[in-house]
C-alpha positions, 0 to 999 in steps of 0.5 A: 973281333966282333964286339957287343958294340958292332951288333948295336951300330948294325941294329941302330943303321938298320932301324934308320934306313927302315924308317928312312923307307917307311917316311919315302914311302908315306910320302909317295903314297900321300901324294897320290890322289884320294880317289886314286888310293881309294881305288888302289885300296879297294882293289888288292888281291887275295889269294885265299878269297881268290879275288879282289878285295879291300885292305885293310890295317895296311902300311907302305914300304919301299922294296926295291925302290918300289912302293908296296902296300901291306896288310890285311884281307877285309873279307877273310882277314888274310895278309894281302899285298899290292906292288904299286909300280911308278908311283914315284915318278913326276907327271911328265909334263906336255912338250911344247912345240913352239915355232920361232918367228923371226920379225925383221925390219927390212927398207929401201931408201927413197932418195940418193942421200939415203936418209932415215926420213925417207925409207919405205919399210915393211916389218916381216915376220916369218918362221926361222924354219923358211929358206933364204929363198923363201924370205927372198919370195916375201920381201920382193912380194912386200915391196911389189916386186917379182922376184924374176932375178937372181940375189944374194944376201950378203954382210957387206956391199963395199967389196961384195968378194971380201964377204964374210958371209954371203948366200947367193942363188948363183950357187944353187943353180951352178953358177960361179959365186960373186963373192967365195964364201957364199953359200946357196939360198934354197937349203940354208935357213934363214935361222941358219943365216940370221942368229944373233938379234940386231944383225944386219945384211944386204939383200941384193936383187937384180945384179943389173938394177941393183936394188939393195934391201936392207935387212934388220933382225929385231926380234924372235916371237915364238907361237904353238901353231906350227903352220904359220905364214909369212906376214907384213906386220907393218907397211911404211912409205910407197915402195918405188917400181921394180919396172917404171914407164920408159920415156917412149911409153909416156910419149905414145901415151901423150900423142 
C-alpha cells in the first residue's frame, strides 16, 4: 500500500539529486575558462531569431551526464538552450616518450692479479633499446678494438657450458653454442638482457685470445630525444693492443 509518506521520501530523493545535478554541473561550468564561457554565452542558437545569439538569465544542469545550458534569447527573449558536449573530461596530458639509457661500467684488468688499481674503464652509456650486437660495436670501439671476432656475453666464465644465461653470436650465424642456454646477440636487447641494476656479466671476445670485459649495469637515465647515440661518458687507464708488435717486427725495426 502506498501511503502519504511514500510520496514524501520520492519528492525529498528527488529534490537531492536535482541539487546534486545543478552543484555538478556548476562545478563543470566554473571550471571553464572566462573567455571560453563568454564565448559559449555569446554563441547559442535560437530557433526564433534563427541565429546565434546571447543568453541570458541562463542555468546549467546535467542531462544525461552532459552539461547543458538553459535560458533566455537576449534579442527576442525566447527559451534557448546549448549542449555543451565534454566539458567534463580532464585535459589529457601530453604522453612522454622518454628513451631509457643504460650507463654501465665496463674494464679489463691491466695485470695478471686483477687488482682494482690497475683497470682500464670506460663508462658507456647507450639506449636499452640497442642489441647485444650493437653494445658489442661500442665496447670494442671504446677500448680500440675491432670487433673482428666472434663473442658472448655470459653470468659466468668458470664453466662457460653451465651458464644460466649467456648470449653468443654463435647462435646467430648457425654455429653450435658454447654453453646451451645461449641465446643469440643480433635480436636480443640489451634491456632484454641486462634488468636488474647492479647486474654484472662477462664480455667475452675472441674465443682464441680471450679477452674478458667485465661488465657492470649502473644505472638508467631517461631523456625525450629519441635518436641518441651511444657515448664514452668517462675514460680511465690505456687500454692494452688487441694486436701487439711480434718480436720479429721489433727485430726488423731494430736492424
Amino acid at each position: 500500500m502506498i501511503t502519504d509518506q511514500w510520496f514524501t521520501n520520492k519528492i525529498k530523493n528527488k529534490s537531492s539529486m536535482t541539487e546534486k545535478f545543478l552543484k555538478e554541473a556548476q562545478k563543470i561550468w566554473l571550471a571553464l575558462s572566462t573567455d571560453i564561457r563568454r564565448k559559449i554565452l555569446s554563441n547559442v542558437w535560437c530557433g526564433q531569431c534563427a541565429t546565434s545569439v546571447t543568453i541570458c538569465d541562463y542555468s546549467t544542469t546535467l542531462e544525461g551526464g552532459v552539461l547543458v545550458l538553459k535560458g533566455f534569447c537576449g534579442t527576442c527573449g525566447h527559451k534557448v538552450a546549448r549542449v555543451l558536449e565534454g566539458c567534463d573530461e580532464k585535459p589529457k596530458k601530453p604522453r612522454k616518450c622518454a628513451l631509457e639509457c643504460y650507463i654501465f661500467d665496463i674494464w679489463l684488468y691491466g695485470d695478471e692479479d686483477c687488482s682494482d688499481d690497475n683497470r682500464i674503464i670506460r663508462k658507456i652509456q647507450i639506449p636499452g633499446t640497442k642489441s647485444l650486437y650493437s653494445f658489442a660495436e661500442v665496447i670494442t670501439g671504446a677500448f680500440g678494438f675491432y670487433l673482428d671476432h666472434c663473442f658472448g656475453f655470459y653470468d659466468t666464465l668458470n664453466i662457460r657450458k653451465n651458464s644460466k644465461k649467456a648470449f653468443e653470436l654463435f647462435v646467430d650465424i648457425g654455429e653450435e653454442p658454447t654453453a646451451s642456454v645461449a641465446k643469440g646477440v643480433k635480436k636480443i636487447k640489451i634491456s632484454q638482457a641486462f634488468r636488474n641494476i647492479g647486474e654484472r656479466m662477462i664480455f667475452l671476445f675472441d674465443y682464441g685470445d680471450g679477452w674478458q670485459f667485465n661488465v657492470e649495469f649502473k644505472e638508467i637515465r631517461n631523456f625525450e630525444k629519441r635518436d641518441l647515440k651511444p657515448v664514452i661518458l668517462e675514460s680511465i687507464g690505456e687500454p692494452p693492443l688487441q694486436y701487439p708488435p711480434c718480436e720479429d717486427e721489433f727485430e726488423e725495426g731494430e736492424a
